[in-house]
N, C-alpha and C positions, 0 to 999 in steps of 0.2 A: 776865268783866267786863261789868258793865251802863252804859251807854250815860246821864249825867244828859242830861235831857231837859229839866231847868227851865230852862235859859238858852239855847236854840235860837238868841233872836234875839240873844244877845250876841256881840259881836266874838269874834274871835282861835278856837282850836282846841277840839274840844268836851273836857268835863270828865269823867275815867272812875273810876266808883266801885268800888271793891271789893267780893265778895260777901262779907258775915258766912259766916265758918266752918260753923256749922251754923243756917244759919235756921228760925227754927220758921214753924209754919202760918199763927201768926196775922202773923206778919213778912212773910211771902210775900203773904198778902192785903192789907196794908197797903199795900206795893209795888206788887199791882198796880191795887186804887182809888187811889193817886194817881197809877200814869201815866194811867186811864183819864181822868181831872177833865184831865190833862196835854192830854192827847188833844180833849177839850171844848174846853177855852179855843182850844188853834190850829181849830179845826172851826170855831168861834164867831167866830175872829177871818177864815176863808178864807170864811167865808158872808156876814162885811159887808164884806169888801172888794170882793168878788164884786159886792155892791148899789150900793157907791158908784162903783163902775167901771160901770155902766149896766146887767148883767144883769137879767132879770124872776127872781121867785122859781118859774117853773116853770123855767127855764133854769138857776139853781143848785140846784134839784132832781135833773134830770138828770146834770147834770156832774158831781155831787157824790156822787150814788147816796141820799141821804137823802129823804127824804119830802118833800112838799110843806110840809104839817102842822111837821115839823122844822122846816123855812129858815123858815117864819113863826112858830114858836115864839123860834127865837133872835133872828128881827129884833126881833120885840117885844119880847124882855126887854130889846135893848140901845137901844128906842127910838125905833127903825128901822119906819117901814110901807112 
């Protein structure tokens, strides 16, 4: 059983999907670009909390193992310098 990941932050117990019987290759690739996008949004969302909590972007660089480059790509897209 695969673990849904879309609802992390909703209340109550997490939700367990069944695997398709015989998945094909491109089912399998599909499944794993959306946990990877899955995976962005919380990175996206641990890197501004991180700024609005007082962190410098070289200090959630470190913490976070991402680049420098990174932490100030995602501030900026969300608006964030």
């Amino acid at each position: 059983m695969e673990l849904d990941r879309r609802n992390m932050c909703a209340p109550g117990p997490p939700i367990w999907i069944a695997p398709s019987a015989n998945p094909t290759a491109e089912a399998l690739i599909r499944a794993k670009l959306k946990e990877y996008r899955n995976k962005c949004k919380e990175r996206d969302r641990l890197i501004l909390e991180a700024k609005q909590g007082g962190l410098t972007e070289v200090a959630i660089a470190e913490l976070s193992g991402h680049s420098r480059n990174t932490v100030r790509s995602v501030l900026k897209n969300h608006g964030v310098s």
